[in-house]
C-alpha angles and dihedrals in degrees: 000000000000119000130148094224102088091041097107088041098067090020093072095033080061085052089044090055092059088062095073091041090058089053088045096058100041086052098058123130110264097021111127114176119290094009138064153182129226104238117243118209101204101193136046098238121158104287086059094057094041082052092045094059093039093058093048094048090052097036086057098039084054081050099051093036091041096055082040097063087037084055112040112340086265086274094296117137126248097233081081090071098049092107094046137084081244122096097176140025098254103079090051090047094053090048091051090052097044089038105033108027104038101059096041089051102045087046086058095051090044085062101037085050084050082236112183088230090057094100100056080036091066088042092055102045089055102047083040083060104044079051104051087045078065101054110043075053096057099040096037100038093206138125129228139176086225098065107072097041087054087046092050076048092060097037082045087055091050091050090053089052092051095042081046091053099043089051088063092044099045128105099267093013115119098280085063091040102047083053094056098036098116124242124260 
């Protein structure tokens, strides 16, 4: 299940995946060169709920997997760590709780707040999650079965932000909608 062979394969597809996301972001609407705007969903449409979900349901799994590996490594053995600053599980699981949990979980109550800052928030947690994928590649050198579908997580949750974004930008999405609603 675990071999370092496949490490720079899905190392470098991780480092691939930032490249949309840095066309993503220089193509947003509003964005003019050398400043930009955070964008603002105004509406909860369906990407926001699907992100919502998605958020909670990483933000838990990082909390599961993060006690377990304060616990007991999760039942990995140390030898893993032997090319790492690390010489126990605790100090990763901490990490994957302060870098993983924390910013899934406080997207998801930015969008469930309606917070203006909840769709960058969803940006954020998923790229947050595509780049810590990287890393624990490249510091473990290991290979998991669990890292690319937690990778394909954080680019899915990037997907969602932008969909969220384009269906209140779209023609009959709540920002048109929001400009014909009739005074009362």
């Amino acid at each position: 299940m675990a071999s370092a062979a496949l490490t720079p394969a899905f190392g470098l597809l991780a480092l691939i995946g930032l490249v949309p996301a840095y066309y993503l972001f220089r193509s947003l609407p509003g964005t003019t060169r050398g400043a930009s705007r955070i964008p603002v969903a105004e509406r909860h449409s369906w990407p926001a709920w699907i992100l919502a979900a998605m958020l909670l349901l990483v933000g838990a799994a990082a909390i599961f997997g993060g006690i377990s590996l304060v616990r007991d490594g999760f039942g990995m053995p140390l030898s893993w760590l032997h090319q790492t600053p690390f010489t126990s599980w605790a100090l990763p699981g901490i990490a994957l709780l302060i870098g993983v949990a924390v910013p899934q979980l406080t997207a998801l109550g930015l969008i469930v707040s309606g917070h203006r800052w909840a769709l960058a928030g969803g940006y954020l947690a998923g790229l947050g999650l595509v780049a810590w994928i990287a890393v624990q590649m490249l510091v473990l050198q290991r290979y998991h079965v669990m890292q690319p579908a937690i990778a394909a997580a954080g680019a899915t949750e990037v997907l969602l932000a932008w969909l969220w974004q384009r269906a209140g930008a779209a023609p009959g999405g709540s920002r048109a909608r929001l400009a014909h609603r009739p005074a009362h």
